[in-house]
N, C-alpha and C positions, 0 to 999 in steps of 0.2 A: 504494500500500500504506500501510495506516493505521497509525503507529508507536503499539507501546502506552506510555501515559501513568501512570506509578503514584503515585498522588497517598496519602501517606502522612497516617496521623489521630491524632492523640493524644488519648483519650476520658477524662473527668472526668466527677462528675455533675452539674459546672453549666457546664462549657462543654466546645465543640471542638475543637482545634486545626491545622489544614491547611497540608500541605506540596503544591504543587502545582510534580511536576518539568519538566516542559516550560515553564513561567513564571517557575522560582524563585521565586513568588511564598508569602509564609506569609498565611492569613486566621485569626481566632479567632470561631467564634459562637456564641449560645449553644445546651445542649442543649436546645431546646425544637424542638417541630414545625414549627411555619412557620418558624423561621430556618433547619432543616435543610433542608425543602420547597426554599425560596428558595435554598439553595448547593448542593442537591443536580440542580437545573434548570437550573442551567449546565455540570453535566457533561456527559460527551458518550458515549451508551452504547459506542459501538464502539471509541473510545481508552481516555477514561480507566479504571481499575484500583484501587480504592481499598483499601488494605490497613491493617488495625487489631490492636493488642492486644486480644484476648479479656478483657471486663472485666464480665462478667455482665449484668444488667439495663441498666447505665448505652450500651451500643451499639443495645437495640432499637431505639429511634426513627430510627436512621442505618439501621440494616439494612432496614427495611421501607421507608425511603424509598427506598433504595438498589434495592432488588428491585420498586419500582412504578415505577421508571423507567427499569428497564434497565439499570442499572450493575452490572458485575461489582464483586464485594468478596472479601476471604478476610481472617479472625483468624485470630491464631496466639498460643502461649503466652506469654504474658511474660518467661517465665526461658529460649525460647530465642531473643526477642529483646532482652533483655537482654546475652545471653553472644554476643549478636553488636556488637552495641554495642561492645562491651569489647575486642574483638577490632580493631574500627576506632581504637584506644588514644582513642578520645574518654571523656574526664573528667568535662566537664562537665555539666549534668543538666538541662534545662529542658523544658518543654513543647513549644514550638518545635524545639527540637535534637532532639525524642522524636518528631515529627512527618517530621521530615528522615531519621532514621533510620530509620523505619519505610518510606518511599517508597526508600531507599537497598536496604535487606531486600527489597520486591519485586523489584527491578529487579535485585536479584544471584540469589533463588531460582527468581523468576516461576512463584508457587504457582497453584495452579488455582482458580479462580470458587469458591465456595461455593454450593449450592442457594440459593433462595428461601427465607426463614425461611416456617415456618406455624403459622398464629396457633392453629388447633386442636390443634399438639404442644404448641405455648409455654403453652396454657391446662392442658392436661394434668400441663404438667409444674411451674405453678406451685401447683397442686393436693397434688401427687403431695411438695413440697418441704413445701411446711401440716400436710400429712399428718404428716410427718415429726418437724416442728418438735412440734407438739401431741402425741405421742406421747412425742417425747423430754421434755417439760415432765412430761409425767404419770409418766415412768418415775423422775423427780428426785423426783416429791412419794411419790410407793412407797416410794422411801428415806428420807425423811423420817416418813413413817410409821412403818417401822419401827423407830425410832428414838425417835419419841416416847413418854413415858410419863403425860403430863400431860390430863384427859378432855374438857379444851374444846380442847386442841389436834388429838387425836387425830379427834374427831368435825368439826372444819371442814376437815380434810384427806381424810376419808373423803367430806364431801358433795364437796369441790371435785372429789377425783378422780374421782366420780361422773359432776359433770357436764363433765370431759373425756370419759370415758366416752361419754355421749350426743352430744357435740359431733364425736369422732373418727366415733363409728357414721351420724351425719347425713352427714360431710364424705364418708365411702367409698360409701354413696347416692349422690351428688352424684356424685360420681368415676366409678361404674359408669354413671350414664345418659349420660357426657360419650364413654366407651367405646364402651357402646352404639349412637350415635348416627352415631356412622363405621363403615361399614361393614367398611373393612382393619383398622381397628384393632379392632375387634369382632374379627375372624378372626383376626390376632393372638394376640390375648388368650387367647381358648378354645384355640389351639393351645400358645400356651406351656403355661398351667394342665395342659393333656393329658399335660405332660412328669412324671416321677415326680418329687417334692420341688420342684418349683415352686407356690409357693401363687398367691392372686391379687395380694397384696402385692406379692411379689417378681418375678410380670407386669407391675404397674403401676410399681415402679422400671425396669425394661428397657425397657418402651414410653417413658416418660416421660425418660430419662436418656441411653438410647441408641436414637435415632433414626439411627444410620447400620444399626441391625441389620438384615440380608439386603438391604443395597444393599453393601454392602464384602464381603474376601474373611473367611474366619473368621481368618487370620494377623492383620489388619489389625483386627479387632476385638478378638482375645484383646491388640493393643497398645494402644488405647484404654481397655480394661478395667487395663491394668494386670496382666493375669495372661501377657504372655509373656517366658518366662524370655531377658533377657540375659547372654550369654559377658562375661565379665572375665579376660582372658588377656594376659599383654604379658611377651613375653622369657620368663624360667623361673617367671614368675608364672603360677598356676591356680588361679582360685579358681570356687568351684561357679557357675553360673549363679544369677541371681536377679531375679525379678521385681519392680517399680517404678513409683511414677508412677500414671496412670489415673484411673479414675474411682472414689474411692475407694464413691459410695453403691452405684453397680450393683456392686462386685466384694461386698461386702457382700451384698448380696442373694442372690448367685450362691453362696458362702458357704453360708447357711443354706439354701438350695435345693439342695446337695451334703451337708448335714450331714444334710435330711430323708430325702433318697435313699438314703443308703446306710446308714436305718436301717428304709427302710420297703419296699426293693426289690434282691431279691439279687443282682442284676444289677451295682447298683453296688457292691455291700457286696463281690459278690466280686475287682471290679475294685481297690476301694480296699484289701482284705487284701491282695493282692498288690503292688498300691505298698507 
């Protein structure tokens, strides 16, 4: 029987750091491809276990390497491994000790494998963030329009925001044919949109932000979104339940796709009068 090996990672965006617990051994490499290639090729799919903080972009290159060779992996949030840290009264703070703890963390939770990242959701969803970005840029220069009273300032902020204008309407182009082109997420899409007050916007945050949607249960989802309400109760303390945490763009989305609904469909309008 193969014991499992949980080799803890501390990610930066210029180096590695590896805790490797059946060796004791620490290594640092850098974050690039082939050094990862190269330390990812001496793991061994069926022991080792490699567990990471969740650190956005700066983990791709591990993770894909990690899923073209077989190795199981799983992130986890920062702040709840942090509050485990702190728990083990260690003080100290280095990359190495963050490496150590992090293989300490699987070997006390032993979280389950993470899927295979996929490059066609990662590409969606770094799309879907552009979107985002340029949007909120153009909504800053609106306000500053309004605001100007001066006629050379007013007319270079009308042409700029123009051409965010054209720049947004090319990039949601772009976005639809990437849609398009997969056929689940094609089916997807037009299903969400089918739902009342869901626009296509707020399809492409849900497809793009939450890929665990209809592989989890809906409990497990409404706790990733951030929309279910947790008890705060202790002794003669009662205080109301309240939601926390999550994902703040999809809950956002989810949002204005309940704001459109129960203005455009009595169904929700009468659900929501009665809340």
């Amino acid at each position: 029987m193969i014991v499992q090996n949980y080799v803890g990672c501390d990610i930066s965006k210029q180096w590695l750091d590896f805790f490797d617990e059946a060796s004791g051994h620490y290594k640092r490499i850098d974050n690039q491809a082939d050094a990862i290639a190269a330390y990812v090729a001496g793991l061994h799919p069926g022991r080792d276990f490699v567990v990471m903080e969740a650190t956005g972009v700066h983990d791709r290159l591990l993770r894909h390497a990690l899923a073209k060779a077989g190795v199981p992996f799983s992130r986890h949030n920062p702040a709840h491994t942090h509050h485990y840290a702190k728990s083990t009264r260690r003080r100290a703070k280095t990359d190495r000790l963050d490496a150590r703890m992090l293989s300490d963390y699987g070997r006390r939770y032993q979280p389950e494998a993470e899927p295979a990242p996929c490059e066609e959701a990662e590409r969606l969803q770094s799309l879907a963030r552009h979107r985002d970005h340029l949007v909120e840029m153009r909504a800053t220069l609106k306000k500053h329009l309004a605001e100007a009273f001066d006629a050379i300032v007013i007319a270079d902020l009308e042409e700029t925001i123009a051409d965010f204008d054209t720049r947004i309407k090319a990039l949601e182009s772009r976005i639809a044919n990437v849609i398009g082109q997969a056929e689940d997420t094609a089916r997807d899409h037009a299903l969400m949109v089918s739902v009342p007050g869901v626009s296509k916007v707020g399809a492409l945050s849900l497809l793009a932000h939450l890929p665990e949607l209809g592989q989890r249960s809906p409990k497990a989802i409404a706790a990733l979104v951030g929309l279910a309400p947790f008890d705060n109760k202790s002794g003669k303390l009662n205080r109301r339940s309240q939601i926390q945490g999550g994902r703040s763009r999809v809950r956002r989305a989810l949002y204005m796709a309940a704001l459109s609904a129960i203005r455009t469909c009595d169904r929700f309008k009468a659900f929501y009068t009665n809340l």
